[in-house]
C-alpha positions as CSV (number, residue, x, y, z in Angstrom):
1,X,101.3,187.2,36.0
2,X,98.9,189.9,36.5
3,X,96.1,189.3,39.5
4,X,93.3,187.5,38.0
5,X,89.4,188.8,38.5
6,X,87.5,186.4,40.6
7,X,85.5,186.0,37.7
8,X,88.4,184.6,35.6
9,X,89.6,182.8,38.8
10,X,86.5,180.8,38.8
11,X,86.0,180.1,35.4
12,X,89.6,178.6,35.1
13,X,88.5,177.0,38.0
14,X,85.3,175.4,36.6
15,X,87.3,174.1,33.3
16,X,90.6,172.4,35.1
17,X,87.5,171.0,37.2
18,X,86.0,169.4,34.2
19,X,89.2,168.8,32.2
20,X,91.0,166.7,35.3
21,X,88.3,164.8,35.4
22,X,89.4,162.9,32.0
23,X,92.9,163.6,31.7
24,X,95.3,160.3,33.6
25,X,98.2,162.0,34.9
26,X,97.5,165.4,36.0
27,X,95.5,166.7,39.4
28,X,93.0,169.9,39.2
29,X,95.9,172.2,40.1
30,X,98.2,171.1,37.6
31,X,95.5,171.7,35.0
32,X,94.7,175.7,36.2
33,X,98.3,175.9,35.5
34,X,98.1,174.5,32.0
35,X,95.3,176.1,31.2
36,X,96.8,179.9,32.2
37,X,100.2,178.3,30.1
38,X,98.0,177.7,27.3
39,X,96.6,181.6,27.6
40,X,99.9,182.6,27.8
41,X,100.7,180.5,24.4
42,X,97.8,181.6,22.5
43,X,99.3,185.4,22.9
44,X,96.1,186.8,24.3
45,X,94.2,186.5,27.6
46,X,90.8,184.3,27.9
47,X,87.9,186.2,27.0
48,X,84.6,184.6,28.2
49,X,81.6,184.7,25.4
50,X,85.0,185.1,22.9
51,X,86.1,181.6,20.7
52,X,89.6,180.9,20.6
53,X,90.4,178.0,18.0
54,X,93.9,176.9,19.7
55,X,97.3,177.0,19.0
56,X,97.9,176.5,15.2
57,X,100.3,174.4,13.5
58,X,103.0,176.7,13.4
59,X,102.9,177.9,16.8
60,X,102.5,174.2,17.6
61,X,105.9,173.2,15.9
62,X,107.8,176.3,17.9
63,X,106.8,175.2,21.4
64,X,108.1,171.4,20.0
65,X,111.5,173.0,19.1
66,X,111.8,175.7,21.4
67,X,110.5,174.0,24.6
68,X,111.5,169.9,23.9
69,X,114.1,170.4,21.3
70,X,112.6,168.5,18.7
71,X,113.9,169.2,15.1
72,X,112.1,166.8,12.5
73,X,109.8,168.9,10.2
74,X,108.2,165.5,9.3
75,X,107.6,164.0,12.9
76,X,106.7,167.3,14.4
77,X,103.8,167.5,11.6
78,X,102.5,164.0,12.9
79,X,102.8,164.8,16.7
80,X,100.7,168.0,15.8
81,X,98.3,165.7,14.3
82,X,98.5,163.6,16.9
83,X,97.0,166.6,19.6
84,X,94.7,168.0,17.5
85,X,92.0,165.2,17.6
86,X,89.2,166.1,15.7
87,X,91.4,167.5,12.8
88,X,90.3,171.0,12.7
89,X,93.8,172.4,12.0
90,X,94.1,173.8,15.5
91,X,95.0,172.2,19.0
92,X,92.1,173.3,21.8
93,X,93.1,174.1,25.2
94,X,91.8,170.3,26.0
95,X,93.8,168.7,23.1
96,X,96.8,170.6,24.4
97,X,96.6,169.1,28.2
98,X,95.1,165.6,26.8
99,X,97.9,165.7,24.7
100,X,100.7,166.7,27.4
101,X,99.1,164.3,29.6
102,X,100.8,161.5,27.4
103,X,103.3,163.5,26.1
104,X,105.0,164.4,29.1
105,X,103.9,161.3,31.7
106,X,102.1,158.7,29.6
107,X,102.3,154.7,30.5
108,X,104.2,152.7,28.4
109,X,101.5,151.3,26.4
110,X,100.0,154.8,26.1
111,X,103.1,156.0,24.6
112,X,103.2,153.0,22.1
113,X,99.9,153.8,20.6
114,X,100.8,157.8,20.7
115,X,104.0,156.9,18.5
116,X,102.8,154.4,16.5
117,X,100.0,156.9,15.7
118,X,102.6,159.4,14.8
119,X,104.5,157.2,12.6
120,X,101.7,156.0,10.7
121,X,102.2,158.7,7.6
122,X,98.9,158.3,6.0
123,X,96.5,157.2,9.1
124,X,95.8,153.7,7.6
125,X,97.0,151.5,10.8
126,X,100.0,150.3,9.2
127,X,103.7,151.7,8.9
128,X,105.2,150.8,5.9
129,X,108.2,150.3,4.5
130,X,108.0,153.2,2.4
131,X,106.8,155.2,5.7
132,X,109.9,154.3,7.5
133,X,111.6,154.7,4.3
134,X,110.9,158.6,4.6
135,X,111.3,158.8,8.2
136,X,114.2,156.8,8.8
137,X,115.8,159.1,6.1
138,X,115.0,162.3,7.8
139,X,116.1,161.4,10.9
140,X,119.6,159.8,10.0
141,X,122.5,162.5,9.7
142,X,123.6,162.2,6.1
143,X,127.6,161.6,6.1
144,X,129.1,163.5,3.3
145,X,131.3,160.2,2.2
146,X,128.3,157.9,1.1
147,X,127.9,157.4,-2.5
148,X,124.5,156.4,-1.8
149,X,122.7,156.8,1.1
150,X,119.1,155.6,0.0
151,X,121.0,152.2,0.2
152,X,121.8,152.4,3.6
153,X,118.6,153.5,4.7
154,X,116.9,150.8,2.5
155,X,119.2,148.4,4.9
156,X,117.9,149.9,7.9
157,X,114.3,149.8,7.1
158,X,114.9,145.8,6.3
159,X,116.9,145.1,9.6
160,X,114.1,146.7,11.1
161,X,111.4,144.7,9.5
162,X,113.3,142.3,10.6
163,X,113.3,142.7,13.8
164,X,109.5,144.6,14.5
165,X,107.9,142.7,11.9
166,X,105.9,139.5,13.6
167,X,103.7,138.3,11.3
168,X,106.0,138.9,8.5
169,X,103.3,140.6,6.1
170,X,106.2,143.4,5.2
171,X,104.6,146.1,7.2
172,X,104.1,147.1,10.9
173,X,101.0,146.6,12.1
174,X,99.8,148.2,15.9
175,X,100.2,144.4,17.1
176,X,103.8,144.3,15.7
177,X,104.5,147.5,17.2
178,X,103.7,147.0,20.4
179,X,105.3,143.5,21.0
180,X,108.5,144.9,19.9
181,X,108.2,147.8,21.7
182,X,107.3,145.6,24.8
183,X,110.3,143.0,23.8
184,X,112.5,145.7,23.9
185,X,111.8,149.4,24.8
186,X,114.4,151.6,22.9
187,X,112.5,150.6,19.9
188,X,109.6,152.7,21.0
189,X,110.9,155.4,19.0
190,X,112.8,154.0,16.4
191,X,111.3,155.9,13.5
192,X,112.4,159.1,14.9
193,X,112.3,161.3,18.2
194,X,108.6,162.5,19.0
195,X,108.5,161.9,23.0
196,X,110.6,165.1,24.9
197,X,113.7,163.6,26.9
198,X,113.4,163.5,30.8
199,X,115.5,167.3,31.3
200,X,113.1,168.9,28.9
201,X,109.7,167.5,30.9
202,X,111.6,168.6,34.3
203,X,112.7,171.7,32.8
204,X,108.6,172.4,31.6
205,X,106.8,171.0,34.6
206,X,109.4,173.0,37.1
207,X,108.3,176.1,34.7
208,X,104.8,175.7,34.7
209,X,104.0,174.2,37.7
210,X,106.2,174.9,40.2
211,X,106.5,179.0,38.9
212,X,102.5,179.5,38.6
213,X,102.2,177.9,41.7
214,X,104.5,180.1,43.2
215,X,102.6,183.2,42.2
């Protein structure tokens, strides 16, 4: 990395400062280094005085692949909906580390409500059958023997019901959700993988925290 102008120093500074003070699980330093990471993201340095609307959906969707090795089209639509809070089409340098802050180091019950927020399609605080339907379907590897493989996932989303479904309305409410999830933790992402495995937030932290530190 090139040698920062005090100017810049201070500003990034001044903003992991303000950030760390309502993001959980990372300290100030940990924040200047996602916030240079992000610069380094966005393919062009901070400019003070000069917007930058954040890293757009596509750019979004490589870092998920490239970086945590998620694959899902469908999922890795939702978890880019899940960053980018106030639905401009764009995640902000503070969505990105809010974001990451749960992403990479949330509690448990943070990460229920960050994947039953993902799995809930249409936003409407329910995942329904039709909902797992689709993702279920995505995520299952389609073997080349089955006559019909709608079937079996139509048996899956039922055994799941089954199983998740509490108050036995058909449909997974937040309060369903998070007492299976509680009940039994592998089910926390049973509709499909949108949390990065433990080598992939080593592997990231080690890079970005660890390296920039370094420099």
């Amino acid at each position: 990395m090139s040698e920062m102008s005090a100017m810049t120093k201070k500003l990034v500074q001044n903003l992991a400062e303000s950030i760390s003070k309502n993001v959980e699980h990372f300290n100030k330093s940990e924040v200047e280094c996602l916030i240079r990471q992000f610069d380094v993201l966005l393919g062009e340095p901070t400019t003070p005085g000069k917007p930058i609307n954040g890293l757009d959906r596509s750019k979004f969707r490589s870092i998920l692949h490239n970086t945590f090795g998620m694959t899902d089209d469908m999922i890795m639509d939702r978890v880019f909906r899940t960053f980018d809070k106030d639905n401009d089409s764009f995640v902000s340098m503070r969505e990105w580390i809010e974001g990451l802050s749960v992403f990479l180091r949330g509690t448990l019950d943070e990460r229920i409500k960050y994947c039953f927020h993902v799995y809930d399609l249409n936003d409407d605080n329910y995942i329904s059958r039709e909902e797992m339907f689709h993702m279920l379907k995505n995520s299952l590897v389609r073997q080349p023997t089955e006559e019909d493989p709608d079937e079996g996932v139509k048996d899956l989303v039922e055994i799941t019901l089954k199983r998740m479904d509490h108050d036995h309305d058909g449909r997974l409410s937040f309060a369903d959700f998070e007492k299976a999830v509680t009940e039994e933790n592998l089910l926390l992402e049973a509709f499909g993988t949108c949390l990065p495995d433990t080598m992939s937030i080593e592997m990231f932290e080690q890079q970005v925290f660890q390296d920039q530190l370094e420099q």
